[in-house]
C-alpha positions as CSV (number, residue, x, y, z in Angstrom):
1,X,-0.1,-10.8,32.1
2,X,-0.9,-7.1,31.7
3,X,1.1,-5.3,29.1
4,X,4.4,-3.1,29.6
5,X,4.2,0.1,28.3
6,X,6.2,3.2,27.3
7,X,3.1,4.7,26.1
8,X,-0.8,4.0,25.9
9,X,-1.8,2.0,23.2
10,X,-4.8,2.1,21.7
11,X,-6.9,-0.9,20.3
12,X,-9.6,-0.7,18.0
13,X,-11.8,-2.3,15.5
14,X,-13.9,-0.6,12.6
15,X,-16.8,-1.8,11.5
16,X,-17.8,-1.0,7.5
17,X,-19.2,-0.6,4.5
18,X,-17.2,-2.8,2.8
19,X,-13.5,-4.0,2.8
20,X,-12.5,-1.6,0.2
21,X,-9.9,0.6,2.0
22,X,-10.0,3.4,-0.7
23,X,-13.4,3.1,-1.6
24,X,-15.2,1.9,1.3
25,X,-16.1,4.2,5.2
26,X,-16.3,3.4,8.9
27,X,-19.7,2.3,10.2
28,X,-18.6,2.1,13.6
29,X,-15.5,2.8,15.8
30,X,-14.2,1.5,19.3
31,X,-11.2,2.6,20.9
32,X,-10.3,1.0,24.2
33,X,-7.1,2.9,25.1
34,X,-3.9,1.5,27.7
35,X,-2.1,3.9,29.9
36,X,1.2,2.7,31.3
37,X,0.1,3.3,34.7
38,X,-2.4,1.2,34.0
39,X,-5.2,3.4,33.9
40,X,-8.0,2.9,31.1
41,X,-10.4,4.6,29.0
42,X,-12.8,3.5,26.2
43,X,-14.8,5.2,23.6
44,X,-17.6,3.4,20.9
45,X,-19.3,5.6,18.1
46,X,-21.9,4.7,15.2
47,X,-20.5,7.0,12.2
48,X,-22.8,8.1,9.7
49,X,-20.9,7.1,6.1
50,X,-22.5,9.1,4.0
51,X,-22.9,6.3,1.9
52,X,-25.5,3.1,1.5
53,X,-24.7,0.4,3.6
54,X,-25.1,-2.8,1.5
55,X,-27.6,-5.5,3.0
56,X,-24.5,-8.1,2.7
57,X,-22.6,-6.3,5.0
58,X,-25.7,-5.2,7.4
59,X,-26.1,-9.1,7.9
60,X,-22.6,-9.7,9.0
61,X,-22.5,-6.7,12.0
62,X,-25.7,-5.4,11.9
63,X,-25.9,-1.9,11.5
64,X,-28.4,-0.4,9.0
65,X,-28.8,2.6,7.2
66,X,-31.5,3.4,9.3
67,X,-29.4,3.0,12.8
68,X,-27.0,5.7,11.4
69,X,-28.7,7.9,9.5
70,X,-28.6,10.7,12.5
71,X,-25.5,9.9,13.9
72,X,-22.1,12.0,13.4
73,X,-20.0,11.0,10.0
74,X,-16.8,10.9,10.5
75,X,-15.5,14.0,9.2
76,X,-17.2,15.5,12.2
77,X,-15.6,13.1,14.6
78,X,-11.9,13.1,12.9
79,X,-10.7,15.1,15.4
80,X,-12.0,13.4,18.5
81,X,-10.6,10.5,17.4
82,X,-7.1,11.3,16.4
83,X,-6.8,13.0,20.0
84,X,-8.1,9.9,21.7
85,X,-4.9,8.2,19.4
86,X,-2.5,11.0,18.8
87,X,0.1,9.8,21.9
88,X,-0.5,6.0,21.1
89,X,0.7,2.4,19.7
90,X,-2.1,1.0,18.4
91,X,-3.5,-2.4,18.5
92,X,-6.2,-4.6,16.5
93,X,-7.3,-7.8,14.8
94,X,-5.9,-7.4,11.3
95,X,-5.4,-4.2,11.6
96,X,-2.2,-4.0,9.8
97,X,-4.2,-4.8,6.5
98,X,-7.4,-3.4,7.2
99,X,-8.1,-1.2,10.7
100,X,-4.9,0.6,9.9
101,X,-5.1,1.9,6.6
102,X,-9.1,2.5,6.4
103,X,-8.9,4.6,9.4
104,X,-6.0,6.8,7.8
105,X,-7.8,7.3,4.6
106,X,-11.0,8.5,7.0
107,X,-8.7,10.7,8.9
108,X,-6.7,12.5,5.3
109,X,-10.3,12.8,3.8
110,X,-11.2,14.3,7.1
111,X,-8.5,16.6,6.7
112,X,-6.4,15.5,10.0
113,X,-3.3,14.1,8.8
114,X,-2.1,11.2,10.1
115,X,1.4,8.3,9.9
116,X,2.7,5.7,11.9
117,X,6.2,7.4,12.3
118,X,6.1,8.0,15.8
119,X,4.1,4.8,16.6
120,X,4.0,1.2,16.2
121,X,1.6,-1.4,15.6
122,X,0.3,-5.0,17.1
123,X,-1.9,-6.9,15.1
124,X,-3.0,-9.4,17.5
125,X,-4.2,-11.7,14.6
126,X,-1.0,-12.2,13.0
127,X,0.3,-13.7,16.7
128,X,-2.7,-16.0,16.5
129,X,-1.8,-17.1,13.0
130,X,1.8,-17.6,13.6
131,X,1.0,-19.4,16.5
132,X,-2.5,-21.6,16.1
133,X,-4.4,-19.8,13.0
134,X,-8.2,-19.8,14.1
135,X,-10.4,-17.0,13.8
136,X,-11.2,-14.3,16.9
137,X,-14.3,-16.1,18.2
138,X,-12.1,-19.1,18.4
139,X,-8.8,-17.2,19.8
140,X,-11.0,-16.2,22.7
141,X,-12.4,-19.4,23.5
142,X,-8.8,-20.6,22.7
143,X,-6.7,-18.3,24.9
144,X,-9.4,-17.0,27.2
145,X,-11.8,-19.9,27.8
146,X,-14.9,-18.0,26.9
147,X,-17.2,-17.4,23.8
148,X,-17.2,-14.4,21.9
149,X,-20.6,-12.7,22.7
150,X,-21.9,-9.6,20.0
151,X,-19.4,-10.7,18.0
152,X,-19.0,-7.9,14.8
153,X,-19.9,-5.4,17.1
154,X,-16.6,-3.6,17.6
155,X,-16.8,-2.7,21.0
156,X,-16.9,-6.5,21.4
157,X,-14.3,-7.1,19.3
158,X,-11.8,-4.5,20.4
159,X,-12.5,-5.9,23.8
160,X,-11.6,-9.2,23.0
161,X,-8.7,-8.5,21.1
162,X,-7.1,-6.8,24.2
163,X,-8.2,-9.7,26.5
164,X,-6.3,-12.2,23.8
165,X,-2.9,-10.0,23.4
166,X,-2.3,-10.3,27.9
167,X,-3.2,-14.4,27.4
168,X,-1.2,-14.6,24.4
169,X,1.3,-13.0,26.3
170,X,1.1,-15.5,29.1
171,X,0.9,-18.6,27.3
172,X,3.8,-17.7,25.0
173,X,7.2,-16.8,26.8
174,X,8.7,-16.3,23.5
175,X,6.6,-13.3,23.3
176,X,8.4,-9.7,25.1
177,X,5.9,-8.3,26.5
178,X,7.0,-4.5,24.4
179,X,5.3,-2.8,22.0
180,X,7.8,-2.2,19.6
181,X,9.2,-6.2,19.9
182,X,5.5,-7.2,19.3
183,X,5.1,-4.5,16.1
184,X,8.1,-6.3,14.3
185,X,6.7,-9.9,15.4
186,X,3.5,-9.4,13.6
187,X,4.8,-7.1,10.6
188,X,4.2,-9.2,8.1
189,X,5.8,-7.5,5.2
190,X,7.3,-4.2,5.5
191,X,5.9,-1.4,3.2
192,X,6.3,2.8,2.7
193,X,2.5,2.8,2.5
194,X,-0.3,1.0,4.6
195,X,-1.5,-0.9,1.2
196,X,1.8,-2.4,0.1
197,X,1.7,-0.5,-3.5
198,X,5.8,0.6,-2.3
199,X,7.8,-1.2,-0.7
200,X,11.4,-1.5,0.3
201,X,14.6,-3.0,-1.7
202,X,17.7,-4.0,-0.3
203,X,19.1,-1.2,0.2
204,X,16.1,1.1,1.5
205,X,15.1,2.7,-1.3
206,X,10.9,2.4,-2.2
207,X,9.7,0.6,-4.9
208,X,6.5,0.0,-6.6
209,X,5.2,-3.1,-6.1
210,X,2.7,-3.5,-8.7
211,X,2.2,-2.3,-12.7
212,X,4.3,-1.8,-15.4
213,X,7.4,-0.3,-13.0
214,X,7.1,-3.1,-10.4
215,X,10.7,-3.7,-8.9
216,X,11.7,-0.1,-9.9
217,X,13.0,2.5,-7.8
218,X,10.6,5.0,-7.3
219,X,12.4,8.3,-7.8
220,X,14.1,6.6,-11.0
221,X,10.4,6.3,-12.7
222,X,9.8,9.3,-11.6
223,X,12.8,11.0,-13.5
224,X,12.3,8.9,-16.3
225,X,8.5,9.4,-16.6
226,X,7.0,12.3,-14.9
227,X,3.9,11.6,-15.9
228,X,3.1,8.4,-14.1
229,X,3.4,10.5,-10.6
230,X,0.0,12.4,-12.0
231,X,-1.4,9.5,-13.1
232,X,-1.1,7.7,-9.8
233,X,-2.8,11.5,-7.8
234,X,-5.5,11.2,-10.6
235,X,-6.2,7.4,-10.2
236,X,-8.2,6.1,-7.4
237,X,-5.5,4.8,-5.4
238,X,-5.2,5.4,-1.5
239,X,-4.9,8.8,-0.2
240,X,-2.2,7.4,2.2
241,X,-0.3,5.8,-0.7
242,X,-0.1,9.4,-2.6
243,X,0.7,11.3,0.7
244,X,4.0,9.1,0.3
245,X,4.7,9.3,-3.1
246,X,4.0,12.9,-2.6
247,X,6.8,13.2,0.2
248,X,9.0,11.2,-2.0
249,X,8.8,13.6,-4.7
250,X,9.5,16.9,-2.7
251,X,12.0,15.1,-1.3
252,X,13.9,14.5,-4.4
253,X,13.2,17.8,-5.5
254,X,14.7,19.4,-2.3
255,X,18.0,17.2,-2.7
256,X,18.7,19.1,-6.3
257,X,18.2,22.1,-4.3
């Protein structure tokens, strides 16, 4: 079943230093991009991190220090990328917890600033979960009928994860086949920021989620503690996560105005 669309979509996988999404940077990138019409176009690039590339993660996709070391890093390819996703939903295998957020702390480092407020996102794994919970090799072979060949490469791996979303789609009739239906199928729990550190109460306001104020509005800490907004731009938290609490606290400050 090939997808409906209101507007491209973009899958892609990342492949890393690490899993650390504040610490860690991109090793590799693919993008394999949906038009409605039904045209496509795809795009792969090794991404020098500027950083060692422990041997641990070398031996799970392969890519060494030396296969990098003269390619592009990704501040030099921030702006290629977000105009290859700029117009688009985007799509991945756990890319709500991991694709997503690393890629936006890459592109606010990079200076290109970058939300999800005029996009949604599918995370392809959380339908396999929901439904069967198996890994992406075996969602393939699963949905597909075929084995997952390169597997950690992320061109293979953002191919396969489109290939499984259309099967998915045809072997589950629960599923609508729409973007935005799919997004709120595989949200798994709904946060201000791509790491979960504020979330949502009842009645829409954010929250922190973690520490000493966990449960507690966050403008309310803010007015009672001033302080711990510094502490959190000081602290090695995501740059995502302080872009938010950032636009939180101008926004409070514009509604005295």
């Amino acid at each position: 079943m090939e997808l409906k669309l209101n507007k491209p979509i973009c899958f892609f996988d990342l492949e890393t230093t690490g899993i650390e999404v504040a610490k860690d940077r991109i090793v590799e990138i693919s993008i394999f991009k949906v038009f409605p019409n039904g045209n496509k176009e795809s795009k792969t690039w090794l991404v020098n991190p500027e950083m060692p590339i422990p041997a641990v993660t070398t031996a799970v996709h392969g890519i060494t220090n030396e296969k990098v070391a003269n390619e592009p890093t990704f501040k030099e390819l921030a702006q290629q990328v977000y105009n290859m996703i700029k117009d688009s939903d985007l799509g991945g295998f756990n890319s709500d917890r991991f694709d997503i957020p690393l890629l936006a702390e890459e592109l606010l480092r990079a200076g290109v600033d970058f939300d999800m407020k005029s996009r949604v996102s599918v995370d392809v794994q959380t339908i396999f979960h929901k439904m069967e919970e198996r890994t992406l090799g075996a969602a393939l072979k699963f949905y597909c009928g075929k084995p997952l060949e390169n597997a950690h490469s992320a061109e293979a791996d953002t191919m396969a994860t489109y290939e499984i979303l259309k099967a998915q789609l045809d072997r589950y009739p629960d599923l609508e086949n729409d973007m935005k239906s799919l997004s709120e199928f595989t949200t798994r729990k709904r946060s201000a920021d791509f790491a979960g550190f504020i979330g949502y109460d009842k009645d829409e306001n954010e929250i922190f989620t973690f520490g000493k104020h966990k449960g507690a509005k966050v403008e309310t800490v803010f007015d009672n503690e001033p302080g711990y907004f510094g502490w959190i731009q000081n602290a090695d938290f995501p740059l995502y996560t302080k872009k938010v609490l950032t636009a939180i606290k101008l926004r409070k400050l514009n509604n005295k105005l």
